[in-house]
C-alpha positions as CSV (number, residue, x, y, z in Angstrom):
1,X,66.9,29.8,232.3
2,X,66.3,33.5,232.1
3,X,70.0,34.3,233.2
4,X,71.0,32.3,230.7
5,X,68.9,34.1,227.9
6,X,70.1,37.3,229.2
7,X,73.6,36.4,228.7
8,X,73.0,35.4,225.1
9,X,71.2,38.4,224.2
10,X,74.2,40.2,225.8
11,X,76.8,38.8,223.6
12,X,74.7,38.8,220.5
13,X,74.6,43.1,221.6
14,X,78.3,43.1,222.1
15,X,79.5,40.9,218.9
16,X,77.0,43.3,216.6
17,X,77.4,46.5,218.7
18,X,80.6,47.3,216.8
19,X,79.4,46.2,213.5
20,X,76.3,48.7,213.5
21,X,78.7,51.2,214.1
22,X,81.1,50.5,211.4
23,X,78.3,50.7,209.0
24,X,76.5,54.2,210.4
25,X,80.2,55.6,210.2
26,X,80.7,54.4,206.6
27,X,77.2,56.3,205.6
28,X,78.3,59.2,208.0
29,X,81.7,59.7,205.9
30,X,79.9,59.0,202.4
31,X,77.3,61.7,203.2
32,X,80.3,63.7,204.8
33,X,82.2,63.6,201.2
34,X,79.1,64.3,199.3
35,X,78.5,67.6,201.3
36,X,82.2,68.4,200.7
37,X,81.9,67.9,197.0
38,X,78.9,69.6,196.7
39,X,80.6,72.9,198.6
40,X,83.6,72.8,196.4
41,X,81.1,72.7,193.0
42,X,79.5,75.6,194.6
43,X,82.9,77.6,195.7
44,X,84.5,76.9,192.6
45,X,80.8,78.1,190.3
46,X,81.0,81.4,192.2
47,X,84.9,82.1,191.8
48,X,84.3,81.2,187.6
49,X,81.0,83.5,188.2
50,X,82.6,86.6,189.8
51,X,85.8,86.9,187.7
52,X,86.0,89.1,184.6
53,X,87.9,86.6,182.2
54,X,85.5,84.2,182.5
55,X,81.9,85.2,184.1
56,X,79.2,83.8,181.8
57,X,81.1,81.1,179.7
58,X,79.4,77.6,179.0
59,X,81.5,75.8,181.8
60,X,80.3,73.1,183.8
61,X,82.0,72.0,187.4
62,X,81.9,68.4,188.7
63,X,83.4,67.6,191.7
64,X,84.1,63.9,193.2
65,X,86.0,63.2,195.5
66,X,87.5,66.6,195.7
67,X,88.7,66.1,191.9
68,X,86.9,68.7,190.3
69,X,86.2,68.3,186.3
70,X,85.7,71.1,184.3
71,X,83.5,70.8,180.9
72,X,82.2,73.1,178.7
73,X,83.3,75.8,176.0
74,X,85.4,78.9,176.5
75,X,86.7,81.4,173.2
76,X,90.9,81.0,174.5
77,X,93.3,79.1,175.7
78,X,93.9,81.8,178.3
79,X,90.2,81.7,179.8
80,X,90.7,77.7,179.4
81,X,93.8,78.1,182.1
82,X,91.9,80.9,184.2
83,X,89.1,78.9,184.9
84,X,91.2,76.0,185.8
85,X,93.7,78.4,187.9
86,X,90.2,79.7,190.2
87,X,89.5,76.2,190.5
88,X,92.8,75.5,191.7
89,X,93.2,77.7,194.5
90,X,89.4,76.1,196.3
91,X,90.5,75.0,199.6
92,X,89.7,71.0,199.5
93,X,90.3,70.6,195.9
94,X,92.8,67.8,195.2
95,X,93.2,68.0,191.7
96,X,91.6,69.9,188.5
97,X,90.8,67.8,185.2
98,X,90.7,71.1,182.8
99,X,88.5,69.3,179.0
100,X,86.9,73.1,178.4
101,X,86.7,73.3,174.6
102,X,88.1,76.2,173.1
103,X,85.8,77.6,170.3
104,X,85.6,81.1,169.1
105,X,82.4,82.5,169.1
C-alpha cells in the first residue's frame, strides 16, 4: 500500500512540477518588464532633465512595455520633437508616442 501511495504522490509531483514553473516564470518575466519599464522612465526623465532645450518643462514619461508616452506642455514645436528625439535614442525603447501640448508661456 505505501509503494503504491508513493507512486501517486510521484506523478501528481511530476504532472504539476512543470506547471508551477510555468507560472513562477510568467511572474518572473512580468516583474522582469516592470523593472525594464521603470529604467527606461528613469533614463529617458534624466536625458529630458540634463538637456538645455528642454530641462524643466511640464513633461511627463510613461513607459509600458518599452513604448514610452510623453505628456505634458512644452512652448515649440522644436522642444516638442527634442524631447521625443532624447526619448528615442534610450536603449530598450521600442517606440515614442510624442501628445506634448505646445503652449507658449
Amino acid at each position: 500500500m505505501n509503494t503504491r501511495n508513493l507512486t501517486v504522490l510521484a506523478l501528481l509531483g511530476a504532472l504539476l512540477g512543470p506547471g508551477g514553473t510555468d507560472a513562477a516564470a510568467s511572474s518572473t518575466e512580468a516583474s522582469g518588464q516592470y523593472l525594464d519599464d521603470a529604467t527606461i522612465t528613469a533614463k529617458v526623465k534624466a536625458a529630458l532633465a540634463g538637456d538645455k532645450w528642454v530641462k524643466g518643462r511640464d513633461i511627463h514619461v510613461r513607459t509600458d512595455n518599452r513604448v514610452v508616452d510623453l505628456t505634458g506642455t512644452v512652448n515649440s514645436k522644436e522642444e516638442s520633437d527634442r524631447a521625443a528625439d532624447l526619448a528615442t535614442i534610450i536603449s530598450s525603447v521600442r517606440a515614442v508616442h510624442n501628445k506634448l501640448t505646445v503652449t507658449a508661456r
